[in-house]
N, C-alpha and C positions, 0 to 999 in steps of 0.2 A: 573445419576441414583444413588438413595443411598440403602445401606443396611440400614433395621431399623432394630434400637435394642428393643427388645421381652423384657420387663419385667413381672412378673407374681405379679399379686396382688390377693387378695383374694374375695371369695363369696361363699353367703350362702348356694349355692347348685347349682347342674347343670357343666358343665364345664368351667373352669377358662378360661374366656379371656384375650387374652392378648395385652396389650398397647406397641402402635407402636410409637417411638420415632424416629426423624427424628439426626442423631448422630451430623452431620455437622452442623445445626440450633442450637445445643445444645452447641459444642465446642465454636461457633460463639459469640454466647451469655456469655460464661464464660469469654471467653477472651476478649471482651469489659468490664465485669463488671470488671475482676481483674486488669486491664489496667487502668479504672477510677476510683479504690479506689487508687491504686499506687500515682496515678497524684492527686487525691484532697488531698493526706495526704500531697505529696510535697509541693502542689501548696499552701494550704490552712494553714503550719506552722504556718508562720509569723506572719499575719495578726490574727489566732486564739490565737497566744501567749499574742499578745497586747489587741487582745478585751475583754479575757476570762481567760488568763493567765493556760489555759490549751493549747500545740499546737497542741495535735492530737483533739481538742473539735469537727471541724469538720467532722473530719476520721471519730471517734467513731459514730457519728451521720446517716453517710450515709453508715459506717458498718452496725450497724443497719438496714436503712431503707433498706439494699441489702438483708439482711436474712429474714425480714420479707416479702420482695417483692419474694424470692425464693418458703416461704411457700404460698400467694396467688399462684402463678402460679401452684404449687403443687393442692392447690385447685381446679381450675380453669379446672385442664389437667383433672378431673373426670367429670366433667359439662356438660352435653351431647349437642352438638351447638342446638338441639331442644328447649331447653329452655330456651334460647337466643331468638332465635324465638316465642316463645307463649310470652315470657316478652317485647316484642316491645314496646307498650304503657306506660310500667312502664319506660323502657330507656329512651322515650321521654321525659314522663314528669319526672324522676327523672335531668335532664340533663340541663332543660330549670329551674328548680329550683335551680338547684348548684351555674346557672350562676346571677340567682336573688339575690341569698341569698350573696354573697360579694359587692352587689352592696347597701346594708341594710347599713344604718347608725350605728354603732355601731358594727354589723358583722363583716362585712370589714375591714380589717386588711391594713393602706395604707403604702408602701414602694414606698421610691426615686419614689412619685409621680405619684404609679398607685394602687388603690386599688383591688390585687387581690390575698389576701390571709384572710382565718379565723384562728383563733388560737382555736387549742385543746388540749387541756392539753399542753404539752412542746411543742407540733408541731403547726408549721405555714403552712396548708395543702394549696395548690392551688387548686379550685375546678375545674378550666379550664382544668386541667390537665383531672380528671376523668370524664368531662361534653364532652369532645372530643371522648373520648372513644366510651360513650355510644351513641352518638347523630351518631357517625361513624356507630356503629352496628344498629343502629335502620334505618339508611339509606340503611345497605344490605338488612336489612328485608324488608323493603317496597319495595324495585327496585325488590326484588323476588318476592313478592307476589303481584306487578304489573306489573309485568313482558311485557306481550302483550299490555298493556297500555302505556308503556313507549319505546317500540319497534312502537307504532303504530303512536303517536300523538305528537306531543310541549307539550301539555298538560300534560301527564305525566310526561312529563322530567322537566319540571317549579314547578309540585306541591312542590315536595321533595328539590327542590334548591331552593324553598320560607322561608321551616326551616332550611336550611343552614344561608342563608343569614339570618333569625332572629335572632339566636346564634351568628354570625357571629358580628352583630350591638351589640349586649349586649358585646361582647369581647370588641368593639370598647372604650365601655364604661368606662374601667376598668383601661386606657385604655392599649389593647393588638391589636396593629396591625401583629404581624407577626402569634402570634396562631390564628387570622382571617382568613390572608391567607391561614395559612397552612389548616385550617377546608374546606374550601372553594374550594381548589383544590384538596385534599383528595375525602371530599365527590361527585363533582365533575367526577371524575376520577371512583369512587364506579359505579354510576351509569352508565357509558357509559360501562363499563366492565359488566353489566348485563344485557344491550341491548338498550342503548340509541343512537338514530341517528346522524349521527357524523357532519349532518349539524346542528341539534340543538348544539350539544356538540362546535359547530366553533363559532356560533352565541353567545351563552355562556360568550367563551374566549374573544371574540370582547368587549362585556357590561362591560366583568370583568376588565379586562383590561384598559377600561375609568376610571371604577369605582373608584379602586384603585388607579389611577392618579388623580381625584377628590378628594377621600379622602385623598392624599397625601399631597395635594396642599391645602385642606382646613386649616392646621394647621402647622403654623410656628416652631414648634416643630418636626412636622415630615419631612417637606420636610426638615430642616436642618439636620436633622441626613440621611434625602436619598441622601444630594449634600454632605456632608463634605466627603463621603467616595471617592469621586470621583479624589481630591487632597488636601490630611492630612495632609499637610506641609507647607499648606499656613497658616494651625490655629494647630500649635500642640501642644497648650498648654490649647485648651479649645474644639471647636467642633469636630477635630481631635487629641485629646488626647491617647483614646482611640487605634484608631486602627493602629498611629505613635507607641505607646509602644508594642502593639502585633508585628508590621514585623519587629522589632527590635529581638523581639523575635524571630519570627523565623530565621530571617536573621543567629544569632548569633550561631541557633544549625546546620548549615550547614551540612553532611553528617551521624555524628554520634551523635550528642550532644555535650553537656561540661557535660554531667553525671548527673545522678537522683541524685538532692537535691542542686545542683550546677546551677543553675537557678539566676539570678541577677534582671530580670523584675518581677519576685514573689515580692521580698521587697518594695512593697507598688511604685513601678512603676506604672504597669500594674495594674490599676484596673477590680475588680469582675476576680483575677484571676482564682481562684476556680470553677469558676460559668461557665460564660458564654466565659471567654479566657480562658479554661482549655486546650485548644487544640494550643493553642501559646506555651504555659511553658509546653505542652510533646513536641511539634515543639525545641524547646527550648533544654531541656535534651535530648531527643534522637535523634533529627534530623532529616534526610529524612526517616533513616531507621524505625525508628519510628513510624512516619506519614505511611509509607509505609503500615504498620504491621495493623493498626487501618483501614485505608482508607479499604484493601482486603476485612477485618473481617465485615463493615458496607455494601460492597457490597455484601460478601456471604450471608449475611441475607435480604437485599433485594432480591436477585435472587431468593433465596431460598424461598424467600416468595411467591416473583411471579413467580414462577415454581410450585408450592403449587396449586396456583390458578387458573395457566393453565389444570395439571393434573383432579385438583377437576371440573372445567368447561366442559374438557371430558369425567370426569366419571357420567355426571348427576346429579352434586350436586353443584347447582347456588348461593346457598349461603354461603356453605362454599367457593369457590370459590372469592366471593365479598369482606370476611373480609377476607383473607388472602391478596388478593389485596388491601384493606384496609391500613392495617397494613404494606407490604411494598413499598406502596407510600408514608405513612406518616412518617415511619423510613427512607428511601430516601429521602424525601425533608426535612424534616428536620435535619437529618446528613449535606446534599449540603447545607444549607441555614448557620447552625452553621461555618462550615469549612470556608464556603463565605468569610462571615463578619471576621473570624480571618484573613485570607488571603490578605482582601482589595480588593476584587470582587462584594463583596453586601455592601449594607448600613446596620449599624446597625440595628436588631430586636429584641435581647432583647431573644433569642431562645436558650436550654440549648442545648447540645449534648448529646441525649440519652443514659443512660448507662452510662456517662463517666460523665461529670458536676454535680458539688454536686445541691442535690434539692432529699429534701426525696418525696413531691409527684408527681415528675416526674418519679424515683425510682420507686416506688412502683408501680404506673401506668404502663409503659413500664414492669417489671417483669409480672405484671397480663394480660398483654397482651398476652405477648408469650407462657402464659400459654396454652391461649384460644387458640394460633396460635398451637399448638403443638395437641392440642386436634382437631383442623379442622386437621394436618396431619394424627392422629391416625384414624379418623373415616373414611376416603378419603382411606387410606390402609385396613379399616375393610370392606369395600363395596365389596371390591372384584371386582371392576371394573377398574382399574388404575394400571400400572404401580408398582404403591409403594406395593400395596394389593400382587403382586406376589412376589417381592421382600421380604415382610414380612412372604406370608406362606412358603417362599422357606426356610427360617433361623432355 
């Protein structure tokens, strides 16, 4: 049980309501972002020295994209989740267009081999990033407002996992095998938590399961990055480059570290240290104890998410309910998935670590998120049906 904290904001008339802020969600959230500005200014020195001859180039950058990602979710927490709901249709289709529009000849922005970014003025935006988002919320709405249809029949449960799977092939395109998955088990997951039958939900996992062994197997690119994880030492100077210089990494920060900024796999060892090993070089500098601290924090916002969507499930509200569930299956799996692959558990995917890995629109995305999530807990407390609601008028 949490206390929430009561802020008073203003209106035009009538009695000030007040926004109920869930405090632990919130600390959670601080302390991953402040933890992966910490680690990308380390991690990212070097490499920004040489490429740009400024070394905080890209601190500065994903400083940035953190305050502006602070003021979305700011926005966001006033948004009332009904209007999420009437915008269903525009989610869809603005979402199945993000993911068209990088696939445009000339839009498309292609990096190390996959085209999935456009360039906006200084920024290189990911639109997969915000195309997940929405295509996620537009799946709560519909499992809600199908609710007895997808409780009833296959049929319901297959319509909604037909535009999974079509977003899902556009990612393939780009190509992005791990944010497939991730959309795919997320949305997935959405829907059974709204009332989908768990022999369709088994039957599901069985197809999916080929599928992605299929599509694994059809492209000598990917099944080699699914086997080199498996033993990195037989190739570690080409397919297992990678993920030999990350357990070096961690290897070397054993219980406490060698100290922030004291990192030797940062210098151009460890590639995409920034990015995607960011979690090797804090492994690295701070050690178990380290890892320990980020690991808690990524679970308290899972819990907390899905404790959200428990509460909201009991208080009569199925749809706030489903994006809070949402939101922490998809921060949970993709935290597990990122950590994996540093570790030598999963095969590469190319998946940032939320909050912590530089990437302005994975930033910005994930702040706007938890915006939205703060505001499914304020309204689940304003019901006056839940747990959180008494907690909040007792303060």
């Amino acid at each position: 049980m949490t206390t929430g904290v009561a802020l008073q904001y203003s209106r035009s008339a009538g009695r000030q309501p007040r926004l109920v802020l869930d405090p632990v969600m919130v600390a959670a959230t601080f302390c991953l972002l402040l933890a992966g500005l910490v680690m990308v200014a380390s991690a990212s020195v070097n490499v920004a020295e040489r490429q740009s001859g400024d070394p905080f180039f890209y601190f500065e950058r994903q400083l940035l994209s953190a305050l502006v990602g602070c003021v979305f979710a700011g926005g966001l927490l006033l948004v009332p989740i009904a209007l999420w709901q009437r915008a269903a249709p525009t989610l869809l289709i603005g979402s199945f267009a993000l993911l068209l529009l990088v696939l445009i000849p000339g839009l498309g922005h292609e990096v190390n081999g996959s085209r999935r970014w456009i360039r906006i003025a200084f920024l290189n935006f990911q639109p997969s990033e915000l195309a997940r988002w929405l295509l996620l919320t537009y799946t709560a709405v519909y499992a809600v407002r199908h609710q007895a249809e997808l409780k009833s029949s296959a049929q319901g449960f297959f319509k909604p996992l037909a535009v999974l799977l079509a977003a899902a092939l556009l990612l393939l395109f780009e190509p992005d095998f791990g944010a497939a998955v991730v959309l795919c088990v997320t949305g997935t997951a959405v829907l059974f938590v709204a009332g989908a039958r768990l022999r369709d939900l088994l039957l599901v996992c069985a197809i999916g399961g080929a599928g992605i062994a299929v599509v694994a197997m059809s492209s000598g690119y990917r099944l080699e990055r699914l086997t080199a994880f498996l033993n990195p030492w037989a190739d570690p100077f080409k397919s297992g480059f990678q993920l030999t210089q990350s357990l070096i990494a961690i290897g070397r920060g054993e219980w406490f570290g060698v100290g922030l900024g004291s990192s030797i796999q940062k210098l151009f060892y460890l590639p995409e240290a920034h990015t995607d090993f960011v979690f090797a070089v804090m492994a690295e500098e701070f050690g178990l104890f380290g890892v320990a601290i980020v690991v808690v924090a990524f679970l308290t916002l899972v819990l907390r998410s899905l404790r959200l969507a428990r509460v909201a499930a009991d208080a009569g509200m199925p749809l706030h309910a489903c994006i809070a569930a949402a939101f922490g299956v998809w921060l949970g799996l993709q935290a597990f998935i990122n950590i994996g692959v540093n570790m030598g558990l999963l095969p590469t995917k190319g998946l940032t670590l939320p909050l912590m890995s530089y990437g302005r629109s994975s930033m910005l995305v994930t702040l706007a998120w938890i915006g939205m999530l703060l505001r499914v807990h304020h309204e689940v407390a304003a019901s006056g049906r839940s747990a959180i609601g008494s907690e909040a008028r007792s303060t």
